[in-house]
C-alpha positions as CSV (number, residue, x, y, z in Angstrom):
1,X,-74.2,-23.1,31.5
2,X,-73.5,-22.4,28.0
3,X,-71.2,-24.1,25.2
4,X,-68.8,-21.9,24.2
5,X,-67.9,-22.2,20.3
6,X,-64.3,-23.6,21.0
7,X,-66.4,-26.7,23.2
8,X,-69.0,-27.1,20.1
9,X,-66.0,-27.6,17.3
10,X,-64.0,-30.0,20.1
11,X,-67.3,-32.3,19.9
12,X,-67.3,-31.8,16.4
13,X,-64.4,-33.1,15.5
14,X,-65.0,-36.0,18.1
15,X,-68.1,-37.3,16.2
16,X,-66.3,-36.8,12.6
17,X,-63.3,-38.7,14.1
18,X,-66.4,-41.2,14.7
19,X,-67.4,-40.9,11.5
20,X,-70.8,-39.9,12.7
21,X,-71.1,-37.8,9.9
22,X,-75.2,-37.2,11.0
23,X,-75.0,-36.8,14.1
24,X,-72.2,-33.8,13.4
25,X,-75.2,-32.0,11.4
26,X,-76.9,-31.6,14.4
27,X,-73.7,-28.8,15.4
28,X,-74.5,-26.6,12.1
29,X,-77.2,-24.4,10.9
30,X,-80.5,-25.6,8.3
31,X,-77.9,-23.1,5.5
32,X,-74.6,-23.7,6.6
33,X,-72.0,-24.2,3.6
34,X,-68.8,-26.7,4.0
35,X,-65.8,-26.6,1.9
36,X,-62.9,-29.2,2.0
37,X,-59.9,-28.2,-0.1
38,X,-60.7,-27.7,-3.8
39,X,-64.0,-29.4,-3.3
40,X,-66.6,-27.8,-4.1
41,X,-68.6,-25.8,-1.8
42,X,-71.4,-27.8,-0.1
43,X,-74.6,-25.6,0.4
44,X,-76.9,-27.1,3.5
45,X,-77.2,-29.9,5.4
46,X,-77.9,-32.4,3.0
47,X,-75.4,-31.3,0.5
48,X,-72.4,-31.3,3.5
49,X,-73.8,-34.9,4.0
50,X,-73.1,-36.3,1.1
51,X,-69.4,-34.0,0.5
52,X,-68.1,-34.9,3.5
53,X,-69.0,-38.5,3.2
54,X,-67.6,-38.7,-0.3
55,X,-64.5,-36.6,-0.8
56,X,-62.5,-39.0,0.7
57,X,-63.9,-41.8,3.9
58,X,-63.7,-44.2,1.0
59,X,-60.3,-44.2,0.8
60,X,-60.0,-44.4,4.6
61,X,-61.2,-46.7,7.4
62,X,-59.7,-44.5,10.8
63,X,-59.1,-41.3,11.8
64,X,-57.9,-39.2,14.6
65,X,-57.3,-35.7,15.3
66,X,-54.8,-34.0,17.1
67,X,-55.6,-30.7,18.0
68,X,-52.3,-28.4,18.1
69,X,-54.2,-24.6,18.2
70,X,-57.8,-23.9,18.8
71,X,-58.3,-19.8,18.5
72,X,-62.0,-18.3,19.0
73,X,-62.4,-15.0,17.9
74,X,-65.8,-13.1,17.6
75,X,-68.1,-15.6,15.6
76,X,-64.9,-17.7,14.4
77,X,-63.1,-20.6,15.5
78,X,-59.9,-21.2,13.8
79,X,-58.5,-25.3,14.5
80,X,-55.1,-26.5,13.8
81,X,-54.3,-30.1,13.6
82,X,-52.7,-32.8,12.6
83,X,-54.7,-35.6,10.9
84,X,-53.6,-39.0,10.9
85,X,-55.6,-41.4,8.2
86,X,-55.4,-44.8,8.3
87,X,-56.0,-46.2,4.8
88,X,-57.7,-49.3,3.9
89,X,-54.2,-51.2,3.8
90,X,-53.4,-50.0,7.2
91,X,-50.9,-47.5,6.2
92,X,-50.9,-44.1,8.0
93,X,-50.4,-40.9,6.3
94,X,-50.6,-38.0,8.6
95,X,-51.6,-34.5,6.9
96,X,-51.2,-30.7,8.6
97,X,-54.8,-29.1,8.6
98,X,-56.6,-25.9,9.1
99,X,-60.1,-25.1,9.6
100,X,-61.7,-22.2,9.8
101,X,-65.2,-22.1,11.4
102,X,-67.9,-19.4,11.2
103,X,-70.6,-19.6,13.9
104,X,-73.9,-18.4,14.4
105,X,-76.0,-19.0,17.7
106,X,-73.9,-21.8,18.8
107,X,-74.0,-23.7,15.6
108,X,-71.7,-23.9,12.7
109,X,-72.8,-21.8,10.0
110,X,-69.5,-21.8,7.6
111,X,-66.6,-24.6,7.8
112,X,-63.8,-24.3,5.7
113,X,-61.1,-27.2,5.5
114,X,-57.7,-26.1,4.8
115,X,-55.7,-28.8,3.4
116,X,-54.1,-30.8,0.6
117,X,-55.3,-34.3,0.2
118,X,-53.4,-35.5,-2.5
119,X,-51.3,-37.3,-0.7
120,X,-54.3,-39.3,0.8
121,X,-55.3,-40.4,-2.7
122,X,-51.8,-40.9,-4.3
123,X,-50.3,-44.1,-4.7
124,X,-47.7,-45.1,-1.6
């Protein structure tokens, strides 16, 4: 049996929700590119390594997703959610969330994060 795309970004999303940010390399390409927000882009494993350990895990210590759409189409799969972050203080701040990914060969080759973080990073 085969893993269809939606399957791959559902286990995905369960090993950043881990933050098992490594192990969640395995799901994309050698050249994939990552964007989160205004970020910028991330070219290849080793630069989405160290964006999406840096943009903003330090300003958080949990994380859960809750996945409200989840849309393949061709080589896309398009993910709405709701994010809740648990800061370091223990307050939650829960953020809407799209993300857009391209695949190629059952891997993702583009992911694009559609969101605004500010509020994660502003003072509460």
């Amino acid at each position: 049996m085969t893993t269809s795309a939606t399957q791959t970004i559902r286990h995905l999303i369960s090993l950043f929700e881990g933050f098992k940010v490594e192990e969640a390399l395995t799901l994309f390409t050698d050249d994939a590119t990552y964007r989160f927000g205004n970020f910028p882009t991330a070219n290849g494993k080793q630069e989405i390594l160290q964006t999406a350990t840096s943009s903003h895990l330090e300003a958080i210590k949990g994380i859960s997703f809750k996945i409200l759409e989840l849309i393949e189409v061709d080589d896309y799969v398009i993910c709405e959610m709701e994010i809740t972050y648990i800061r370091t203080d223990d307050t939650k701040l829960i953020l809407p969330c799209t993300d857009v990914f391209r695949m190629q060969d059952g891997l993702v080759k583009d992911m694009r994060i559609y969101m605004d973080p500010t509020p994660l990073f502003a003072p509460h």
